[in-house]
Each structure stands twice: as structure tokens, then as C-alpha cells.
N, C-alpha and C positions, 0 to 999 in steps of 0.2 A: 667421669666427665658429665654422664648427663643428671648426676647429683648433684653437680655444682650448678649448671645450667638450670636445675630445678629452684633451689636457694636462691640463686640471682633472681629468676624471673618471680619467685613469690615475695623478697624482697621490696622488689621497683613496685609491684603491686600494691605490696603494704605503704612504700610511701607518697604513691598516689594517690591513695584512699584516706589519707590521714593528709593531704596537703588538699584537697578538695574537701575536705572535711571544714578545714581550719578558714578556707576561702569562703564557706559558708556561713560559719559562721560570724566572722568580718562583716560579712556583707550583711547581715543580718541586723549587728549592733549598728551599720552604719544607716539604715534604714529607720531602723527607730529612732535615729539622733535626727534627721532629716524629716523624718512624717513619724513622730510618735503614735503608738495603741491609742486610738479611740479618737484619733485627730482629724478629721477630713476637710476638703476643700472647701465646705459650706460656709456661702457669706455671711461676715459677722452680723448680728443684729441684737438691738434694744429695744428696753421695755420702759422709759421715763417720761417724766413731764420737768417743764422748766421755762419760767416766767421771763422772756424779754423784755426791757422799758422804753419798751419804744414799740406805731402803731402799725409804719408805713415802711414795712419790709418789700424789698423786690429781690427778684434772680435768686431765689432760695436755693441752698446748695449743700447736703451735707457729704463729711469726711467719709473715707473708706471705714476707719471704725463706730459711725455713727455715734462719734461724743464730739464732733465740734459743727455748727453750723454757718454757711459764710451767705451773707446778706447784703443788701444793699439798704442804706438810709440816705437820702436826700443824697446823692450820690459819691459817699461815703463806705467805700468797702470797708465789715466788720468781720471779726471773727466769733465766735459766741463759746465758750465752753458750758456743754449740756449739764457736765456731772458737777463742775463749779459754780454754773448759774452766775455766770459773769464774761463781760469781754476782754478778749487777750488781745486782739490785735484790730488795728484801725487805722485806714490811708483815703485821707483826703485828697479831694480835688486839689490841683496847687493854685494859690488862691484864690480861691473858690468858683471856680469855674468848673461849672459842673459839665460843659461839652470835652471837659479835658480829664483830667483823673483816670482811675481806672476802669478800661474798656470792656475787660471778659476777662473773669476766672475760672479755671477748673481743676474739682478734685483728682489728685493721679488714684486709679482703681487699686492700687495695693499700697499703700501708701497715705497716712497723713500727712500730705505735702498737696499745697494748693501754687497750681502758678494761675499770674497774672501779668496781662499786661497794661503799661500806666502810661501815659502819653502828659506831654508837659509842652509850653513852647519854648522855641527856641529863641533863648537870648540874643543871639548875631548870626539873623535869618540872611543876613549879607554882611560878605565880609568884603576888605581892600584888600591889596595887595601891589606891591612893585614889581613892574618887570623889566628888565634891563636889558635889551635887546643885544645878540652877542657882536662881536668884534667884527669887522670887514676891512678885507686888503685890497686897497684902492692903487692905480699908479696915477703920479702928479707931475707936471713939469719937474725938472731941474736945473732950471737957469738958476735956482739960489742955492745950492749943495755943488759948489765949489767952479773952476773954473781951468781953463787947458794946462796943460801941464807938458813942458816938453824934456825928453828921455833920449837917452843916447843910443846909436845903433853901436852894438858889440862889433862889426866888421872895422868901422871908423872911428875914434872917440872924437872927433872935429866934427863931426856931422851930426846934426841933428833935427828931431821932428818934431811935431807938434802931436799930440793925443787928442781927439774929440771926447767932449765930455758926452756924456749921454744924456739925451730929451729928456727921457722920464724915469724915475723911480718908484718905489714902491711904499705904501704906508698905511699903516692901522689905524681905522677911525672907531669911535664908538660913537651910538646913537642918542638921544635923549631916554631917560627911563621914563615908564608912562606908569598911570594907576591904572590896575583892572578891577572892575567890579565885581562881583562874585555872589548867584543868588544859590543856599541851601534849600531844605526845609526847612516851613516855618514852624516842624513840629518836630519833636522828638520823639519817637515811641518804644519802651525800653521790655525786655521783660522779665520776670521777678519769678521767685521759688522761695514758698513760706513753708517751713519743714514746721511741724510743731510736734511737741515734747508729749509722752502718754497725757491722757488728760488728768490724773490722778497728780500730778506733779505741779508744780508751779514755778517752773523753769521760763523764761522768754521765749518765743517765736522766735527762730532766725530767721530773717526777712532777707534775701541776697540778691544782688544783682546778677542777671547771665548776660544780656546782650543787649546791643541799641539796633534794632530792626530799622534801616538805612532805607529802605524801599517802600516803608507803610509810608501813602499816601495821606498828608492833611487831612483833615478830618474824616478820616475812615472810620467806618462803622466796624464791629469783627460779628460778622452773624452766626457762624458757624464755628466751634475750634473742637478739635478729635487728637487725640494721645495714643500713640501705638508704644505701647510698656514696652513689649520685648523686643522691637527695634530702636525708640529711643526718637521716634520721627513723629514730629508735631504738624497736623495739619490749617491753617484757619483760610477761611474765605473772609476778605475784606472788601465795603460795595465804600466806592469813593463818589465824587462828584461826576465822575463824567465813565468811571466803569469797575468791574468788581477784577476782584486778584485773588487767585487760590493761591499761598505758598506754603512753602514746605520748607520746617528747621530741624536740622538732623543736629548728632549729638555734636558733631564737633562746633556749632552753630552756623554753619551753613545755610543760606536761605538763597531760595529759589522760588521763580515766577513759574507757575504749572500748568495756569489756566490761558485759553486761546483769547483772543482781539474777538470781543461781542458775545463769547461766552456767558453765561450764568448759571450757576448752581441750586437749586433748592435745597439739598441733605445732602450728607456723607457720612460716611462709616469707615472705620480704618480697622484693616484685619490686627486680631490679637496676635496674629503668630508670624503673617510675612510682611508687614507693615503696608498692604497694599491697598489703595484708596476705593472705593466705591463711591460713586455720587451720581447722583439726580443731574444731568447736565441737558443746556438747552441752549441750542445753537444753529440761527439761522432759521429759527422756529420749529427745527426737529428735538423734540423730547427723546435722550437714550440714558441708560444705566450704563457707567464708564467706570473698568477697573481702570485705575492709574499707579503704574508700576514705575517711578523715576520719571522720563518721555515715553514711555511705550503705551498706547492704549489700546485696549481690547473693548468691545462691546459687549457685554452679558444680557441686555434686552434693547429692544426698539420696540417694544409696545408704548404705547402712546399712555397707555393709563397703569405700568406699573413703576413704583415705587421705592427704594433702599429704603429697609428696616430699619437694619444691623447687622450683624456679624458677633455670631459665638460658636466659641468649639470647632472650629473646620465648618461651618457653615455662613453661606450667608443667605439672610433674608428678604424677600421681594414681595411686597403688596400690590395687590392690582385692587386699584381704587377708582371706582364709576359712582357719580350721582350722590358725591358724600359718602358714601358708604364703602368701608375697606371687606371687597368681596371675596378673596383667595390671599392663600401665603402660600409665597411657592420658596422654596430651597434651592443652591448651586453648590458643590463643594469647593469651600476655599484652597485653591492651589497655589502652589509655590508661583507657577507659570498660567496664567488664568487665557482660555479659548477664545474666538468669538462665537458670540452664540453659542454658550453650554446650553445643554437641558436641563429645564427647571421641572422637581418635582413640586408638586402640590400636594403639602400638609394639612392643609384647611381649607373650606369653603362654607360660607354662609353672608354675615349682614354685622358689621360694626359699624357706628357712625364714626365720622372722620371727616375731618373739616383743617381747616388753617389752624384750630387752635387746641388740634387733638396732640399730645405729645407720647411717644410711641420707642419703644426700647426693648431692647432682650435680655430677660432675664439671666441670674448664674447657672441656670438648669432650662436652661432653652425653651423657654416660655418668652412667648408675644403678651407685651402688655401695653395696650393704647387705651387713656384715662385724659378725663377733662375734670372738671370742679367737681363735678357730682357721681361717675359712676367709675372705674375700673375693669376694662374685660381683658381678661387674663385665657389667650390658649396655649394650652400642656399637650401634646401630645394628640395634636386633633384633638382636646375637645375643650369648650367655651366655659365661661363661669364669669358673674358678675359679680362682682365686690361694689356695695354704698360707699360712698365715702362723706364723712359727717363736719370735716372741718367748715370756718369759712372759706380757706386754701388748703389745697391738698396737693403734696408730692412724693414722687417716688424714687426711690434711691436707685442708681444708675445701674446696680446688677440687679433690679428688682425682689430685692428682700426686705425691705422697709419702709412703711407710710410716717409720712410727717404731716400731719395735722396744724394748722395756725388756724386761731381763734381769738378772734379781739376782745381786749378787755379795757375797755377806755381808751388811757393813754402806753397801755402795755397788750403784748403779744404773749400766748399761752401757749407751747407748744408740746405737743405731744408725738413721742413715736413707739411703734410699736411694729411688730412684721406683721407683714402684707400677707393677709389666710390669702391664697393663690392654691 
């Protein structure tokens, strides 16, 4: 007996170690199908130059793979291919009106796919309609619906009565139909998803329609728009005529008004992982840092003089900025469920300039980079480093691994890119 008991248990042993064996090895090949040897998450970047014909570029923007560039000309969104040195796609104003066309693009960060939103007017900004008011049960005399009638008593058949007719009856009238006027918007504002093909290829843009945004007011402005990839949730703050609107379009297209009555926003940031807002908010004259989670807000600072970065990695970013100058970066971890008043560490401290026309982002590898025409200061890890920058325009690509240089050449642009020594 207990030779058999021995056989069994070395057995089961044996095929546990050869069924963990084999589980290992699965997992293994499934790993290199997913993240091949030698492959890491570092953002892509290039090394070329390429001749645009044209002088008066605005809103420069380029793709996650750094081969196509999206611009504006006389307010005409283009697309530019770097490695073809030609343009693939272009959406005008409609006829040519340039307060109309399209309002703000942006690159999706993993992804050559540019959306945009285009605004057009509306054909029948008022429309008619009939409406037929419904039926009504009125009662009326009855002197003219018949007259006495007389009926025999069953006790007598020689006797008889007379029946009163009844005063009034009953009757359905209908009303006059009337026209109603009907005022829309006298704007349409729609928004688009331009996927495009490797640049090596020479396939068409698909240019698609997703949605007609029913709530963007008449001539809005969009100043801010932020893309959360792994939720799918689009942020844009839009400033109208008489007040600004934060909304929010989730995948299923859903759009929703976020921001309060007097509110305004400066910045926002939308976390990579829980798709949770950060913004610059100011209201009733009080300046705070506001996660915004669906309705729920949390406060993460009330200093009057700090900042939103960004957000990478489980972090988010806070500048405390006095006298032009961006003095500290302090850090909060991004959570699922964000506190009021977390504790902010402080990564950095010293002296950047920073002004209204400083533009400031977080790198793929969590570096602060705030850059104007001429300089670059890039901080790693606590510590500072200044990059020249030699274009006549200079920009940096949104995970901060690549400079794009623009330099005029008459009636063409030269542009060059290359990564950012950081």
C-alpha cells in the first residue's frame, strides 16, 4: 500500500512540474508576441528635413509617428507627409469663411489619427411647423337632434306618454391649426477622425464623421481640448459670447456640460489611466486645482499661485508660478478616487521663466519641459538643463521627444526634426 501511495504522489508531482513547465513556457512566447526582445516603450522619433510651399504656417502639430505634420494655412487645415514631402489631406473653411471651418485638432498619442472639429452654418437656422391642436368634447343644445317622441306604457297599450327630449348633447370640435416658428442653431459644429495610412504608403486619409455636438455654442472658440486614450473621454473647454463651457464626449458620444455658471478655466490635463480632469479653475475670483471625476470634484490645491502641468505615469504635475517665473514642481499620485488636499511632494525648486506664452508638458519619461522661441528647460529628475533652440518657430512634440524646427525660405517653410538632447 504504501508503494502505491508512493507512485501516485511522485506521479501527480511529475505532472505538475511538466504542466508548470509548459505554462511557462506559453507565457513566454506570449510575451514576446506582445513586447518583442529589444522593443521598449520609448517614443518614436526622427531625424529629416522636408520643404513645405507654403510661408504662413499656424497651430503646428505633428503625428505620434513623427512622419506627418497638421497645420494651418490661411485657415485651411493641412496635413503634410514628412517622408513624401507632399500634402495628403486639406479641409477648408466652407466658403471661405474663415470664422467657420475647422476650429482645433489634435494628435491621438498612440496613434496617427488626428481629430478635429469643423463648424459650418446652418442652412434652416429656423424652421415652421404645423400644429393642430387636439380634439375637444363640447356639449350643445338639442332643439335640432330630433324632437318628442311618445311610447307606450307595457301595463296599458291605450295609454300613452310623451318622452322629453334632452337640452343638450355632446360633440367634437377641432381647433384652427396654427404655424409655429422654431429658432436652432445658427451653427453646426461636427466632429471628424482622420486615421491615416503608414507614411511609406500612398493610400487616402480616411476622413469620418463621429458626431454633431448639439450644445457648442455660435461662434465658440475651443481653447483647450485633452484626449484620455485609455478611457476614450474627450475633454474641450469652449469661451462663447457671453460664457465658457467645459464638456465632455465619451465613446459612446455622449456630451455633457461639466463646468459651473461664472466658472473659467485656464489648463487641463486628463489622466492617462483613470480618465480624471485636472484643471486650472477660477471662480468667484478664488483660483483652485480641481480633479474632475464625472460630477464629483475634489480639490488638490488652493494656492493661489500653483499651476497643472500634466500628468504621466501615476503622477500628476503642479507648478507654483510667482513673478513670471515657474518656482517649484511639486507631484500628487494619480488615483483612481482622488482626496481633497492630497500632499504635494516637491521635485524641484529653483527659477524658469514663464509667462502667458511659455508652453509646458511632460515628457514620456517624466521630465518637465517648458520652452518659448528661443530656449528649452527641460527638468529630469530634479535637475535643470537648457536646450537653444535655432528655428524661426520652434516645437515640441507632446511626449516630449522631438523638436520641430520651421525656418522660412521665401515663399516656402523648411522644416526640420530631430530629438530633443533632453
Amino acid at each position: 500500500m504504501k508503494k502505491r501511495l508512493r507512485t501516485f504522489f511522485v506521479w501527480t508531482l511529475a505532472s505538475v512540474l511538466l504542466q508548470f513547465g509548459g505554462y511557462s513556457i506559453l507565457n513566454k512566447q506570449v510575451q514576446n508576441v506582445l513586447s518583442p526582445p529589444g522593443v521598449t516603450a520609448q517614443p518614436i522619433t526622427a531625424q529629416l528635413k522636408a520643404t513645405i510651399p507654403a510661408a504662413d504656417l499656424t497651430k503646428i502639430k505633428v503625428s505620434y509617428a513623427k512622419d506627418y505634420l497638421a497645420y494651418t494655412e490661411n485657415g485651411t487645415l493641412k496635413v503634410f507627409n514628412l517622408k513624401q514631402n507632399k500634402v495628403v489631406f486639406e479641409k477648408a473653411p466652407p466658403g471661405n469663411d474663415k470664422n467657420l471651418g475647422v476650429l482645433m485638432y489634435q494628435w491621438l498619442p498612440d496613434r496617427n489619427m488626428l481629430l478635429y472639429f469643423y463648424a459650418r452654418k446652418n442652412s434652416q437656422p429656423v424652421t415652421y411647423s404645423t400644429v393642430y391642436p387636439a380634439k375637444r368634447t363640447i356639449r350643445v343644445p338639442a332643439s335640432t337632434f330630433g324632437s318628442a317622441s311618445v311610447i307606450p306604457k307595457t301595463e296599458d297599450p291605450n295609454q300613452k306618454v310623451v318622452r322629453e327630449v334632452p337640452k343638450t348633447v355632446t360633440k367634437e370640435i377641432t381647433g384652427a391649426p396654427r404655424i409655429v416658428k422654431r429658432y436652432g442653431n445658427p451653427q453646426i459644429t461636427e466632429l471628424y477622425s482622420l486615421d491615416l495610412p503608414n507614411s511609406n504608403e500612398t493610400t487616402a486619409p480616411d476622413d469620418r464623421f463621429n458626431q454633431t455636438i448639439n450644445s457648442f455654442p455660435a461662434g465658440g472658440k475651443i481653447e483647450n481640448l485633452v484626449v484620455s486614450t485609455s478611457t476614450n473621454l474627450m475633454y474641450l473647454t469652449v469661451k462663447g459670447t457671453s460664457k465658457e463651457l467645459l464638456l465632455e464626449i465619451d465613446v459612446m458620444k455622449n456630451v455633457r456640460t461639466l463646468s459651473r455658471s461664472g466658472e473659467t478655466i485656464d489648463n487641463m490635463a486628463a489622466s492617462d489611466r483613470y480618465g480624471t480632469l485636472f484643471l486650472d479653475s477660477k471662480e468667484n475670483g478664488v483660483h483652485r486645482i480641481i480633479a474632475l471625476n464625472g460630477s464629483k470634484r475634489q480639490i488638490i490645491s488652493e494656492n493661489n499661485n500653483d499651476r497643472i502641468l500634466g500628468i504621466k505615469d501615476g503622477k500628476v504635475y503642479i507648478g507654483e508660478v510667482q513673478n513670471n517665473q515657474l518656482m517649484k514642481v511639486k507631484t500628487t499620485p494619480d488615483l483612481t478616487h482622488m482626496a481633497n488636499n492630497p500632499s504635494l511632494t516637491t521635485e524641484w525648486e529653483g527659477a524658469i521663466p514663464y509667462s502667458s506664452s511659455t508652453n509646458t508638458l511632460i515628457g514620456a519619461k517624466g521630465q518637465l519641459i517648458a520652452y518659448d522661441q528661443q530656449t528649452a528647460y527641460i527638468v529630469t529628475a530634479g535637475h535643470l538643463k537648457e536646450v537653444k533652440l535655432r528655428g524661426d518657430e520652434n516645437y515640441i512634440s507632446s511626449d516630449g521627444a522631438e523638436l520641430i524646427q520651421l525656418t522660412k525660405q521665401g515663399n516656402s517653410t523648411l522644416v526640420e526634426l530631430q530629438p530633443l538632447q533632453s
